[in-house]
RODO-2510 file (C-alpha; in nm, 4 decimals, decimal comma):
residues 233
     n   res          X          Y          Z
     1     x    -0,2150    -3,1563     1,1876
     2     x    -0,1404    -3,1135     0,8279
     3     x    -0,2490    -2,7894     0,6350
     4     x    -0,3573    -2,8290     0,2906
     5     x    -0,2390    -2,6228     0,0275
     6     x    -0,4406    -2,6054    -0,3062
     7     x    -0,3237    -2,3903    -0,6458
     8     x    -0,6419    -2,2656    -0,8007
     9     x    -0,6133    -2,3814    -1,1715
    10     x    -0,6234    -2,0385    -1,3202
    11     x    -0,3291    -1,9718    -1,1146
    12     x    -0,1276    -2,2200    -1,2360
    13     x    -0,2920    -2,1053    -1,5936
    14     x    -0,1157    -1,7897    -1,5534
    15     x     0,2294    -1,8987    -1,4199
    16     x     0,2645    -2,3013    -1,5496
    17     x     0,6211    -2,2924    -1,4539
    18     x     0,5317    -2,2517    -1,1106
    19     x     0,6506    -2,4818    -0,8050
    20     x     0,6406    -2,4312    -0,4568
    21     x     0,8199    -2,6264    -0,1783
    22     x     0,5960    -2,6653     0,1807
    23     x     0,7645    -2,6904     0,5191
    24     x     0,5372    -2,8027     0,8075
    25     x     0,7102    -2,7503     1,1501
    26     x     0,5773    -2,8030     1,4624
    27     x     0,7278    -2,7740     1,8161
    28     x     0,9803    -2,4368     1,7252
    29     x     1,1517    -2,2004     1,9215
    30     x     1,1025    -1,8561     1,8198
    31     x     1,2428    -1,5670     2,0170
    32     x     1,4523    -1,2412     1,9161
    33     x     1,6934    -1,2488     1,6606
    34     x     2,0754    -1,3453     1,7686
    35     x     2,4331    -1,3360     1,6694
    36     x     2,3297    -1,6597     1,5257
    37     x     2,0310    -1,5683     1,3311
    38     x     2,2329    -1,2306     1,2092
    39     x     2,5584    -1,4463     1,1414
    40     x     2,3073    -1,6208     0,8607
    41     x     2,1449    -1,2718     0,7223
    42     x     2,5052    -1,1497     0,6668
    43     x     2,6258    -1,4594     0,5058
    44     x     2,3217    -1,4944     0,2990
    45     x     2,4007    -1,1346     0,1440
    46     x     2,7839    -1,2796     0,0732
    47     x     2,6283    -1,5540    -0,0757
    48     x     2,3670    -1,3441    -0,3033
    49     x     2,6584    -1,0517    -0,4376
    50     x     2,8208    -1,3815    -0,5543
    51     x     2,5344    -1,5215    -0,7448
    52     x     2,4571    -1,1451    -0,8809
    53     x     2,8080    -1,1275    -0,9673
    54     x     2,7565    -0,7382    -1,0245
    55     x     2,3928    -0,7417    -1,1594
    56     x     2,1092    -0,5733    -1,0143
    57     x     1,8556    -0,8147    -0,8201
    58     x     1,5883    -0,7759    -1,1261
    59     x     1,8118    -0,8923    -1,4110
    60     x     1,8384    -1,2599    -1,2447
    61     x     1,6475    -1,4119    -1,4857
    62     x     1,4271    -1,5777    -1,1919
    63     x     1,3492    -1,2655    -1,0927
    64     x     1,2755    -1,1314    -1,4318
    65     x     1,0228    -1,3953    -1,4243
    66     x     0,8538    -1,3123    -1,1275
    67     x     0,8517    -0,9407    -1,2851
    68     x     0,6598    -1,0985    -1,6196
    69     x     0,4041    -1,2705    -1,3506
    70     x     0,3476    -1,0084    -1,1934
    71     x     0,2790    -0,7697    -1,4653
    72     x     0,0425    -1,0508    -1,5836
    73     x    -0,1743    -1,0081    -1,3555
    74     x    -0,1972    -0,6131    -1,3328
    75     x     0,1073    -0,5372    -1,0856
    76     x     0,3491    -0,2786    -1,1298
    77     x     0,6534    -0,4972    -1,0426
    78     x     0,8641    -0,1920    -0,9813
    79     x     0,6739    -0,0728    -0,7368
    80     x     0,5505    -0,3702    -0,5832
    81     x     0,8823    -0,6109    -0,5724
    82     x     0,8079    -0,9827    -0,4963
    83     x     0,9472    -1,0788    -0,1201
    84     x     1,2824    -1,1969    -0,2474
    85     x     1,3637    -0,8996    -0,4877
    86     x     1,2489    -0,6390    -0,1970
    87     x     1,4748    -0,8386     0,0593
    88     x     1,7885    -0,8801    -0,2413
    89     x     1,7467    -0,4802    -0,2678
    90     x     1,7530    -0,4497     0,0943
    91     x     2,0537    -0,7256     0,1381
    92     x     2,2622    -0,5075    -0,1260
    93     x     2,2116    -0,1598     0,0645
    94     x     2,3973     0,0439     0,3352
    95     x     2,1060     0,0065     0,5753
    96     x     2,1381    -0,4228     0,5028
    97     x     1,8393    -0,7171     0,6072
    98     x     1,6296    -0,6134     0,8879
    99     x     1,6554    -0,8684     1,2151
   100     x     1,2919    -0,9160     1,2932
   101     x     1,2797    -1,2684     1,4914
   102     x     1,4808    -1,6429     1,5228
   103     x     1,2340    -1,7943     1,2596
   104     x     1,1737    -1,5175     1,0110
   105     x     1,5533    -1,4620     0,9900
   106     x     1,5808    -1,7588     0,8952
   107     x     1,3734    -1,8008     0,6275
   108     x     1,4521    -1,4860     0,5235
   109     x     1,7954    -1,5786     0,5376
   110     x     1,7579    -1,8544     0,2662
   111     x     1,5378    -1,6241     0,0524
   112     x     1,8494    -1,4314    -0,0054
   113     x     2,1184    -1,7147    -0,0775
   114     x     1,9002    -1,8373    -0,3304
   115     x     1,6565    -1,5759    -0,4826
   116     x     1,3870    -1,7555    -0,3746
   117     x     1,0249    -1,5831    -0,2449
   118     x     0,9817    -1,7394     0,1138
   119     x     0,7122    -1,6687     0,3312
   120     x     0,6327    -1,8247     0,6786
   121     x     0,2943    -1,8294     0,8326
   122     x     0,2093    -1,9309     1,2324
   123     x     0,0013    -2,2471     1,1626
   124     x    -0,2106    -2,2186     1,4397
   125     x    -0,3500    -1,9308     1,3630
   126     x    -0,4336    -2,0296     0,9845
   127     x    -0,8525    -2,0932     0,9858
   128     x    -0,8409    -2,3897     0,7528
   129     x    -0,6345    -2,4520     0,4018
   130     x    -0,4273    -2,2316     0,2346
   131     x    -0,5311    -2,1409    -0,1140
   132     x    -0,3460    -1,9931    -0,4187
   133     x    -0,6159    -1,7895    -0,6079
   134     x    -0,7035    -1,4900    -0,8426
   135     x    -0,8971    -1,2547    -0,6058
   136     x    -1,2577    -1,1696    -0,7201
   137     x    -1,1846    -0,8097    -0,5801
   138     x    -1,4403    -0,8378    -0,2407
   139     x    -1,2016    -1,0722    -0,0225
   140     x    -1,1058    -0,8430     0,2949
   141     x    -0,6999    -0,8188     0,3520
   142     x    -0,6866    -0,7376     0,7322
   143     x    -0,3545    -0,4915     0,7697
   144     x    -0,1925    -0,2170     0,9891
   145     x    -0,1980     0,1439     0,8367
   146     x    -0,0717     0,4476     1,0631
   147     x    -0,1224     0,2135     1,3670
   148     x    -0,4576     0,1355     1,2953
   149     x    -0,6024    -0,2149     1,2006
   150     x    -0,7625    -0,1233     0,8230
   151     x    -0,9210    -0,3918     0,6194
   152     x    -0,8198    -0,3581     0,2330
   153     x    -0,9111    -0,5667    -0,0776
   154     x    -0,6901    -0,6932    -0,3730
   155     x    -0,7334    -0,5995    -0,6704
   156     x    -0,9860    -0,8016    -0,9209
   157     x    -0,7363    -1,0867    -1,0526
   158     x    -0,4649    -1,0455    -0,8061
   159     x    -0,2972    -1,3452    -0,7027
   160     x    -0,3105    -1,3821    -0,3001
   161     x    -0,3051    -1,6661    -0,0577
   162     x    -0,5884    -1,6748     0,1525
   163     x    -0,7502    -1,9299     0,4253
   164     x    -1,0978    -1,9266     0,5269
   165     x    -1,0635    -1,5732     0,7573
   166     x    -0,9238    -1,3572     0,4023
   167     x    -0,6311    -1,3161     0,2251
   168     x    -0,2965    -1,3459     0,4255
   169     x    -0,1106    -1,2523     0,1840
   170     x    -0,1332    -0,9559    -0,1413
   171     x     0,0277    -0,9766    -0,4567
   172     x     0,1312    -1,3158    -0,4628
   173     x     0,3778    -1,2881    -0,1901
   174     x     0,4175    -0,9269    -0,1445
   175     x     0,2579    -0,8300     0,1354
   176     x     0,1829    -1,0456     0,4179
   177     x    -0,1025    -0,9392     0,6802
   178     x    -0,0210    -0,9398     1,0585
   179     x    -0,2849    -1,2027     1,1803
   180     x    -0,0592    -1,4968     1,0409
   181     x     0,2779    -1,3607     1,0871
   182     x     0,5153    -1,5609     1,3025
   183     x     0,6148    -1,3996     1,6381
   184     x     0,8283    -1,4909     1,9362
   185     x     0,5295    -1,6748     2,0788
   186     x     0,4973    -1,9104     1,7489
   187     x     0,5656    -2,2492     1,7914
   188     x     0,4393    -2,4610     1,4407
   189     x     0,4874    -2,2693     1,1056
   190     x     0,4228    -2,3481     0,7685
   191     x     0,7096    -2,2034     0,5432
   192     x     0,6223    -2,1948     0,1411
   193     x     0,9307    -2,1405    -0,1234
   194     x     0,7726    -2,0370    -0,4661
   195     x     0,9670    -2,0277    -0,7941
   196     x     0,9258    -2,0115    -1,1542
   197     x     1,1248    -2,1018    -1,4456
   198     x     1,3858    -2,0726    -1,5343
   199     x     1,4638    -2,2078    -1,1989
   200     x     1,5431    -2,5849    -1,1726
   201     x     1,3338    -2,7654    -0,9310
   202     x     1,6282    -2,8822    -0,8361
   203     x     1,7767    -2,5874    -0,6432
   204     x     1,4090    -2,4904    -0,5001
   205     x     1,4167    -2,7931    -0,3332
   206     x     1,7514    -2,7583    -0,2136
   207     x     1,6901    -2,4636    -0,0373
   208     x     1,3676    -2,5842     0,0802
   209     x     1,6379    -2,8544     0,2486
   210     x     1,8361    -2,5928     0,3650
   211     x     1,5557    -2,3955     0,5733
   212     x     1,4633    -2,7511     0,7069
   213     x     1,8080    -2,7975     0,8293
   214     x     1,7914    -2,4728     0,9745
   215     x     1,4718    -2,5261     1,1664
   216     x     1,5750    -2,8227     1,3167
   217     x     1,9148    -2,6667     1,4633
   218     x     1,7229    -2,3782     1,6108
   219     x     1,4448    -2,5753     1,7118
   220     x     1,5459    -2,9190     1,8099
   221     x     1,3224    -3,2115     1,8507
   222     x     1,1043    -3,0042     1,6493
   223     x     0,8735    -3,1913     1,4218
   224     x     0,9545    -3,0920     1,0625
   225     x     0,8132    -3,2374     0,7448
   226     x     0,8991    -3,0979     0,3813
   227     x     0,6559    -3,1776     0,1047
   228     x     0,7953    -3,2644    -0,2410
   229     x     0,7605    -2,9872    -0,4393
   230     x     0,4159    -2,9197    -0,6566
   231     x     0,4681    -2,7786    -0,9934
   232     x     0,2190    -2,6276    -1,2298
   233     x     0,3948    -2,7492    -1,5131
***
């Protein structure tokens, strides 16, 4: 079954050089990460010191313009990173990119290479679409806090994805809430690479090609279907 995906309009309003890449899979193989899985993680950081060439993650201009977005609509982007700076910062320290599964490694993997925000959520548990949206401030964020399952709300004009259940993910792609995550019992996934300009569609979509390729090598005779990418522009 195919998910839809909508961008509310004052979304793209806010960020018109935004473009996002889907990635439907269905049929995977998750389990623990592997030598494979960390093989990719370790290359991936190779692959990102290269592109940084000695700069901090922030001062790649895509990531400066995630920074701009985010301070656009009220977050402290120093605080709260978006997915692909937090995981660059991580990729560049002593402690390195944390192994958490075969399928999050990988996209995880490719969020690295290329700088790119990547976030993969277990389609079956999804309740209907996925929507891009400025949060009203009452939508209920369903999270882990000190063990315990909390329920928190974004902030009035936060960006989030949500599905009919409540946001899935704060701050744009900050935070992602537990009830979607993929785990080692996961078997379809949608997988959603976001970028802004300055980034050419162009290389979003070839690392949208790349996570593809990498599904289907862990996962054969998985079904896998990437959408052309959808740009606010």
């Amino acid at each position: 079954m195919r998910l839809t995906l909508t961008v509310s309009e004052d979304v793209r309003a806010l960020a018109p050089g935004f473009t996002h890449v889907a990635i439907e899979a269905h049929g995977l193989v998750n389990g623990p990460s592997s030598e494979a899985s960390s093989a990719l993680l370790d290359d991936a950081a190779r692959r990102l010191a290269v592109r940084l060439d000695g700069r901090a993650p922030h001062e790649d201009p895509h990531m400066a313009a995630w920074r701009e977005t985010y301070t656009a609509f009220g977050s402290k982007p120093s605080r709260t990173r978006n997915s692909a700076e937090a995981l660059a910062k991580r990729a560049l320290s002593e402690a390195g990119l944390p192994r958490i599964n075969l399928l999050v490694d990988l996209y995880n993997a490719v969020s690295v290479a290329h700088l790119i925000p990547v976030g993969g959520e277990d389609a079956d548990r999804v309740e209907g679409g996925m929507r891009l949206i400025r949060a009203t401030g009452e939508e209920d964020f369903v999270t882990v806090a000190g063990g315990e399952e909390t329920v928190e709300h974004p902030d009035a004009g936060e960006v989030v994805w949500r599905d009919d259940a409540g946001v899935t993910c704060r701050r744009w792609n900050w935070r992602q809430g537990p009830r979607t995550r993929l785990t080692e019992r996961t078997t379809s996934g949608i997988f959603l690479l976001e970028s802004l300009a300055p980034m050419p569609v162009a290389e979003v979509t070839a690392a949208g090609a790349e996570l593809a390729e990498l599904l289907a090598k862990f996962s054969p005779g998985a079904d896998i279907a990437v959408r052309a990418p959808e740009s606010s522009a």
